[in-house]
Each structure stands twice: as C-alpha cells, then as structure tokens.
C-alpha positions, 0 to 999 in steps of 0.5 A: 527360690534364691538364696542371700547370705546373712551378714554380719558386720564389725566395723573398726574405725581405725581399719582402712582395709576393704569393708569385704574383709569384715564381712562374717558369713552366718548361713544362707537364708532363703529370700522371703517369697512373692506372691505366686511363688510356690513353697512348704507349710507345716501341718498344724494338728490343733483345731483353729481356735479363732473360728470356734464354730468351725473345726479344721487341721490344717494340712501340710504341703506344697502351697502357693504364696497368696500374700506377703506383709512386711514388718519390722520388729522392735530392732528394725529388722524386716519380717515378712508374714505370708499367708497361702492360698490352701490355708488361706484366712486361717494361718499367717506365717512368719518367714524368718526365723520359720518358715524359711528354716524349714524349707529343706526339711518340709521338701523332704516330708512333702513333694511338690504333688502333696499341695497343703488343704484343709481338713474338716475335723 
C-alpha cells in the first residue's frame, strides 16, 4: 500500500514565489485500498444488531478488500467505505479518518497469518 502526503494550501494573491513554497506537509496518509488488496481490521466485540436473529463478533485481522464506495462528505472531501471479504455483508468501514490510521497499529496486533473471520456467539 503506497503512501501520499496531505496538503494544505494557503495561497497569498499577491505572492509570485512557486505554489511549492506554500505546500505544509500534515503526515503521510495511506492510499484508500482496491479491490483485491490486503489490509487490517479491528475486532468489534459487540453482536451486529441489524441481523438480530443472527449473533457474531466479528474478529480482527488481516482481510482482503471486497469493495470499495467512494463518497464526499459535506465539505467535498472524498471518503471511501470499504467492506472486506471476512466481514462481508456485516460491517462498512470508512477509511479516512479510521481505518487508514489504524494500519500501523493493527500490523503490530495482528500478522499477515491472523486473517479476519467471523465468530458464532
């Protein structure tokens, strides 16, 4: 997964210097996912609620992206919502602001051997 940088730009009219120059590195952000590629989910330890009849935690781990939706949010940014293959028809993840911040912690509770699954409770 490739990494992009947030930008921020405060543009002054009256500067002729190289719009560069007015470029604030935030911190790095991973790229949203596509389908296929492989990233880290949380556990969710409470029973999914909108399938009442049917109880399941669902379990952390390393999942495979099933599929991504894009969206914008009231200020035009762009959000993407991803569902995975092990928690599939379950959850939808929002990526920004989520998921992608939890990557680096996730690597490190979970390997790429612990895959996500769900759990009969």
């Amino acid at each position: 997964m490739s990494l992009v940088a947030k930008q921020v730009t405060n543009y002054d009219l009256g500067n002729t210097s190289s719009e560069l120059s007015s470029i604030k590195l935030i911190k790095k952000v991973p790229l949203a996912p596509k389908v296929g590629d492989n990233i880290f989910v949380p556990d969710n330890n409470k029973p999914n609620t909108e399938l009442s009849y049917i109880a399941k935690k669902l379990v952390g781990g390393y999942a495979t992206v099933q599929r991504v939706v894009s969206s914008c949010d009231e200020d035009g940014n762009i959000l993407h919502f991803i569902n995975v293959t092990e928690h599939s028809g379950y959850i939808e993840y929002r990526w920004e602001g989520f998921l992608a911040e939890m990557q680096e912690d996730l690597s490190k509770l979970f390997n790429t051997v612990n895959r996500a699954y769900l759990k009969s409770i």
